[in-house]
VOPA-380686 format. One line per field, with one value per residue (C-alpha): residue number from 0; x, y, z. Coordinates in nm, 4 decimals, decimal comma, padded with zeros to 6 digits. Example, Ala and Ser with C-alpha at 12.3 -4.5 7.8 and 13.67 -1.06 7.14 Angstrom:
<rs>
num: (0 / 1)
east: (01,2300 / 01,3670)
north: (-00,4500 / -00,1060)
up: (00,7800 / 00,7140)
</rs>
This chain:
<rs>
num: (0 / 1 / 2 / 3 / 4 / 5 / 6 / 7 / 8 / 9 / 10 / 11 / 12 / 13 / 14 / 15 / 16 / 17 / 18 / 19 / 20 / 21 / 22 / 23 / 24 / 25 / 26 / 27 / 28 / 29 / 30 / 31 / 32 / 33 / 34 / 35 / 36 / 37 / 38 / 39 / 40 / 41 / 42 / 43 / 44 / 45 / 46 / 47 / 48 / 49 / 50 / 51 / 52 / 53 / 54 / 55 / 56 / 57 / 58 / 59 / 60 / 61 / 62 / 63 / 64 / 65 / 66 / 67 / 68 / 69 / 70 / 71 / 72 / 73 / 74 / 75 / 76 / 77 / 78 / 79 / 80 / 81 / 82 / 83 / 84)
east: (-01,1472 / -01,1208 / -01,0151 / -00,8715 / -01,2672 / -01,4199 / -01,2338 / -01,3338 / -01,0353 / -00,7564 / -00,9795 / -01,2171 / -00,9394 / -00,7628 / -01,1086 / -01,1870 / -01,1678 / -01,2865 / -01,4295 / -01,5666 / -01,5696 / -01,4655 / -01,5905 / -01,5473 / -01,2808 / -01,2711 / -01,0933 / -01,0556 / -00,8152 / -00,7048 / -00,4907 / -00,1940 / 00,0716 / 00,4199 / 00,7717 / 00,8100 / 00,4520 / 00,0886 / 00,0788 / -00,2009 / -00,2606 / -00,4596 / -00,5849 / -00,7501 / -00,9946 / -01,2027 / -01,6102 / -01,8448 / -01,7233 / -01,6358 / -01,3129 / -01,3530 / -01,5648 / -01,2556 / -00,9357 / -00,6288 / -00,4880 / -00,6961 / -00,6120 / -00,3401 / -00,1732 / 00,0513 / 00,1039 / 00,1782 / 00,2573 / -00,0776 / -00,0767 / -00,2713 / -00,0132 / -00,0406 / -00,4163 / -00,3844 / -00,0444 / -00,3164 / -00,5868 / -00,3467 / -00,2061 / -00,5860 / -00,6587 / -00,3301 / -00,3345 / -00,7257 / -00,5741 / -00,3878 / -00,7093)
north: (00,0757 / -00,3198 / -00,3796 / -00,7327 / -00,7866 / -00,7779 / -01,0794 / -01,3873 / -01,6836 / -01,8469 / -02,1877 / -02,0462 / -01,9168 / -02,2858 / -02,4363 / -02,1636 / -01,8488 / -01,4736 / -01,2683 / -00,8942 / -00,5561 / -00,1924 / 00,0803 / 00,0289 / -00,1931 / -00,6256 / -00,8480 / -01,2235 / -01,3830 / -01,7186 / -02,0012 / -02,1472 / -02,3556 / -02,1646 / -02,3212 / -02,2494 / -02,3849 / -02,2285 / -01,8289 / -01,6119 / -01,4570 / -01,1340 / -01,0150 / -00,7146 / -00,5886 / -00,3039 / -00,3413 / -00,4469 / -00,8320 / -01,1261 / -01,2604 / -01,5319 / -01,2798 / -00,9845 / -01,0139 / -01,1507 / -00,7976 / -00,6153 / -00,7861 / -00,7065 / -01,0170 / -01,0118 / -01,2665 / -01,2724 / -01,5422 / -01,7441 / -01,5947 / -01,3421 / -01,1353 / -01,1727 / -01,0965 / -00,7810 / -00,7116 / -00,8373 / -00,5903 / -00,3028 / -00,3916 / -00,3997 / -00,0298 / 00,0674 / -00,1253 / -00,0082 / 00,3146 / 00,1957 / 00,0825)
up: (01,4294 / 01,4862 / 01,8650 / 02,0363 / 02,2119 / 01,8403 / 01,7534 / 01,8505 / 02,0394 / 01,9454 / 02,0382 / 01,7194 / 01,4914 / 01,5474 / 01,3432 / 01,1424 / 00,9909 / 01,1307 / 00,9078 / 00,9810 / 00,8394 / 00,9262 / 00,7454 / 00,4046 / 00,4454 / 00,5028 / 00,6725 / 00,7331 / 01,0123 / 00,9737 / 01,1130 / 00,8545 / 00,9057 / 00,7961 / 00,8543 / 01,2382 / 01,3157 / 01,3278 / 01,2186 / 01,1889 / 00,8645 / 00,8107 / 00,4853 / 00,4061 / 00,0848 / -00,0014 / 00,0003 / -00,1875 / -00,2076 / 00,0282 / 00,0273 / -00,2421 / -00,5004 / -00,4394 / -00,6779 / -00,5005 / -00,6232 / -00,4401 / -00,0734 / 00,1164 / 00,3352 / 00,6685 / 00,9039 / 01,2803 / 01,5622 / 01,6068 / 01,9936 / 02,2299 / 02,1057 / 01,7588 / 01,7263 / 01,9386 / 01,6237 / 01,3374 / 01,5061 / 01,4593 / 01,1173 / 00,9914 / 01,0912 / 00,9292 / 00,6197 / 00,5706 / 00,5600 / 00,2352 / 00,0431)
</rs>
């Protein structure tokens, strides 16, 4: 189960992207810029690949507010939507 403490600051995901696993199951956290300013955007995939090696079909994306808030949200959605894989 991915918790707030296993990923790393806001300060980090401002510069670059987070990448860790959970089981058999991926995920990447990222900064983008959407219309109402900087979101955080979560992806998911199933093992045995990275993110650039894995079909875009086979990663699921959501994004949240890029906040305290949102990476606690993005922590959640990743257990549940590793559920779906």
């Amino acid at each position: 189960m991915v918790k707030r403490e296993d990923i790393l600051s806001l300060e980090y995901l401002k510069k670059s992207e987070y990448t860790g696993s959970n089981g058999k199951t991926r995920y990447r956290l990222e900064a983008v810029e959407g219309e109402d300013g900087k979101r955080l955007r979560a992806a998911v995939w199933p093992e045995p690949f990275c993110f650039g090696a894995t079909p875009e079909e086979k990663k699921i994306f959501e994004e949240f507010p890029f906040s305290e808030e949102g990476i606690i949200a993005a922590a959640e959605w990743i257990n549940q939507a590793a559920l779906k894989l």
